[in-house]
VEXKESE-526737 format. One record per atom (N, C-alpha, C): x, y, z; residue in one letter. Coordinates in steps of 0.001 Angstrom, whole numbers, padded with zeros to 6 digits, always signed. Layout:
! residues N
XYZA...
***
This chain:
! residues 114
-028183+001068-009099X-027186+000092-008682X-027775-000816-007602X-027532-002077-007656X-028160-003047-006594X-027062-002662-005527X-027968-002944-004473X-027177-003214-003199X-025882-003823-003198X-025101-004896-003617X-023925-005409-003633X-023453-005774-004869X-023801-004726-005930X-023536-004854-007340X-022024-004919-007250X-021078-005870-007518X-019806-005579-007141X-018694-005769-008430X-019526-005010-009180X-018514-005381-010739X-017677-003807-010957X-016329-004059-010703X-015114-002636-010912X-015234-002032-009256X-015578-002565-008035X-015674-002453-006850X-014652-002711-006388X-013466-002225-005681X-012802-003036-005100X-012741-003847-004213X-012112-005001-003955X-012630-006161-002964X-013011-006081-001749X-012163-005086-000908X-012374-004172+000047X-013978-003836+000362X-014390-003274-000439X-015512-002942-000479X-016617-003283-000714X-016678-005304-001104X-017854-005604-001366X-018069-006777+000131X-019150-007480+000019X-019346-008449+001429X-018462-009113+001384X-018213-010181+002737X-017087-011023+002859X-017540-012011+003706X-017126-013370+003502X-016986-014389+005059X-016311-013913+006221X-016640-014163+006863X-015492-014528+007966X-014335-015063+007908X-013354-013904+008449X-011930-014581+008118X-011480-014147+007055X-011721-014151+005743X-011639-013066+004620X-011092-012185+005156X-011521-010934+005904X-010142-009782+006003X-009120-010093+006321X-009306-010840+007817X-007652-011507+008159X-006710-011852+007227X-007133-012425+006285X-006419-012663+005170X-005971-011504+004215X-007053-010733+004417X-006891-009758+003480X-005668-008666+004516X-005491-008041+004684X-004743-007579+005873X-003455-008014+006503X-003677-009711+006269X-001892-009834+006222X-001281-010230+004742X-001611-009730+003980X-001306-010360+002348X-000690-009655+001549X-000091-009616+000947X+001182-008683+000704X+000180-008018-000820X+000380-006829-000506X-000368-006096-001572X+000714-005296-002712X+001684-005256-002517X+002615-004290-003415X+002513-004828-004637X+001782-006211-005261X+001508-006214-006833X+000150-005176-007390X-000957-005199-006570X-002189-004272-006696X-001252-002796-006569X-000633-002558-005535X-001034-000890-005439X+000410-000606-006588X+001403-001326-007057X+001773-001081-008170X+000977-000974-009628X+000143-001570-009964X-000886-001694-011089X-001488-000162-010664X-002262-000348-009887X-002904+001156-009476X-001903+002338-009442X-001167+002156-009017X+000051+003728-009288X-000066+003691-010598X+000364+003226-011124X+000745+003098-013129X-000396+003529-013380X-001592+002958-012820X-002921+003949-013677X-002739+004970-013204X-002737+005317-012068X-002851+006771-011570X-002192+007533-012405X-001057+007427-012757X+000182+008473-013230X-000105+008418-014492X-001032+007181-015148X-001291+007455-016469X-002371+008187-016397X-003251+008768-015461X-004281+009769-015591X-004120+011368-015082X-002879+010894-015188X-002133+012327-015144X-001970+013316-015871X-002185+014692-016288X-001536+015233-017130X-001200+016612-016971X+000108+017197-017721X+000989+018391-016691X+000016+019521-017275X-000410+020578-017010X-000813+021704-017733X+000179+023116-016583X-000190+024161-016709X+000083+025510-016381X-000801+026624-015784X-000360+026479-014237X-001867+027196-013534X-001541+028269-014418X-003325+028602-014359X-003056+030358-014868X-002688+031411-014927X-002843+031524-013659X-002290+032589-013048X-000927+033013-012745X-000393+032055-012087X+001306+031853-011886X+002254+031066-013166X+001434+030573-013812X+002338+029647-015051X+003126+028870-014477X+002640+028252-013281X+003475+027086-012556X+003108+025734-013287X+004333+024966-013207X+003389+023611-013581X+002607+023137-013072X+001921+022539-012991X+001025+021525-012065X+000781+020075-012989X+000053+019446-012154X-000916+018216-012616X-002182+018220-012699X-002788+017850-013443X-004711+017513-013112X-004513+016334-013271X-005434+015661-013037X-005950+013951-012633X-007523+013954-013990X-007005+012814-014896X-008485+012997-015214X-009315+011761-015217X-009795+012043-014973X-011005+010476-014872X-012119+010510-015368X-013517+009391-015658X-014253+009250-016312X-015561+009692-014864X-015702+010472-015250X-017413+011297-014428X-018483+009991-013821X-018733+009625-015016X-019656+007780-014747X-019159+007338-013608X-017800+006585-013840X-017115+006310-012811X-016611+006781-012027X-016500+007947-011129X-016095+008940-010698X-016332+008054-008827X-017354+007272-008458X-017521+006538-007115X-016069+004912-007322X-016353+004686-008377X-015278+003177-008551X-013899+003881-008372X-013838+005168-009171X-012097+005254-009085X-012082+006039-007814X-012942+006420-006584X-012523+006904-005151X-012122+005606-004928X-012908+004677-004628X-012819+003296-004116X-011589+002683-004263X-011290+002787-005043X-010102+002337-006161X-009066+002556-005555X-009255+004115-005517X-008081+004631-004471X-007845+004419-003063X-008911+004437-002331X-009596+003945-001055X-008815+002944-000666X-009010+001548-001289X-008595+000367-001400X-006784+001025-001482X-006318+001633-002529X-005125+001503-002683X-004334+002348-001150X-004920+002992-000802X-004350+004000+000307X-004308+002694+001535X-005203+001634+001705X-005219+001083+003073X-004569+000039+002804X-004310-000464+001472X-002909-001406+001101X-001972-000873+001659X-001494-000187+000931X+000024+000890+001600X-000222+001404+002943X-001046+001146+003843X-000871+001488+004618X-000873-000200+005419X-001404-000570+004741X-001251-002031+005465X-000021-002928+005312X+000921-002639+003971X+002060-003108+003540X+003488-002111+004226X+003250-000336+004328X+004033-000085+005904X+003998-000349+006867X+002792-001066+007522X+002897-001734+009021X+003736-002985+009132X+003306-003648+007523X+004233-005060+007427X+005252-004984+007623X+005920-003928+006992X+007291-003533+006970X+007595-002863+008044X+007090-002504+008612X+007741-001621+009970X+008007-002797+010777X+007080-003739+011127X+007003-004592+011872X+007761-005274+011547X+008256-005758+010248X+009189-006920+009742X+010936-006172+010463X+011033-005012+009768X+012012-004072+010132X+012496-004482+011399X+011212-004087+012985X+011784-004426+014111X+011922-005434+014429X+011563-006519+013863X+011762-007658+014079X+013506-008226+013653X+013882-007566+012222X+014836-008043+012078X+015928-006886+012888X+015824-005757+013530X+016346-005274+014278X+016598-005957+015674X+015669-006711+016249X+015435-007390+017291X+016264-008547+017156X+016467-009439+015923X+017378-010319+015726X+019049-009821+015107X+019152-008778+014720X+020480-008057+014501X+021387-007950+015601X+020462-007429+016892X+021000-007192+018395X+021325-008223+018800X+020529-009100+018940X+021019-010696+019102X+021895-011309+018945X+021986-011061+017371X+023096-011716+016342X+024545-011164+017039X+024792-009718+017057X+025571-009262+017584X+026083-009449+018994X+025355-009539+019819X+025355-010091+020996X+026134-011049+021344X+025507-012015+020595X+026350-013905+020430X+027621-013103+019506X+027809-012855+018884X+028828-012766+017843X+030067-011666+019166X+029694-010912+019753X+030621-010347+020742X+030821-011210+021664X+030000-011982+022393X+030388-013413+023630X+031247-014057+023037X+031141-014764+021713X+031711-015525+021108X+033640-015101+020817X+033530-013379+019871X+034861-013081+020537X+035352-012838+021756X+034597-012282+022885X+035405-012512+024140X+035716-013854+024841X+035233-015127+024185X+035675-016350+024351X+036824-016822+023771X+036908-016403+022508X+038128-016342+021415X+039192-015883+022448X+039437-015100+022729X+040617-014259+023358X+040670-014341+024751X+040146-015505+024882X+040359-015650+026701X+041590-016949+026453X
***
């Protein structure tokens, strides 16, 4: 493999300009790590530990590729983790303007009734 062979790599993981992550990092990822769940769960399949006859899952994947689909995942774990910060942050933000809202909206009735 060459040094920056970047074919089935995720983007994450190959070189970048400057400025490129920034972008990458505030960009709303929930269309990728949806595509990637759907594969995941399609490489799913239920079998029966042995021992206990519990259900379980195995994961199966292609050996060759066995470094692209960590990556794969790699990439998908720091989306979702980058798309809960969005949201946490969006969250307090609109918490921060709820209090507000309410705020004015209580001044406003104790003006009413004066």
């Amino acid at each position: 493999m060459k040094p920056f062979d970047t074919d089935k790599i995720p983007w994450l993981f190959t070189p970048h300009d400057d400025g490129e992550l920034d972008e990458y990092f505030s960009s709303d990822h929930s269309k990728i790590i949806a595509e990637t769940s759907r594969e995941v769960i399609a490489s799913l399949s239920e079998s029966r530990d042995r021992l206990s006859g519990k259900l379980c899952y195995t994961f199966n994947y292609n050996q060759r590729r066995y470094r692209n689909t960590l990556l794969r995942f790699a990439d998908m774990i720091v989306r979702a983790d980058v798309t809960a910060k969005k949201m946490k942050s969006r969250i307090m933000e609109l918490n921060i303007e709820n209090r507000e809202l309410r705020k004015q909206l209580a001044d406003m009735e104790r003006k009413m009734k004066r």
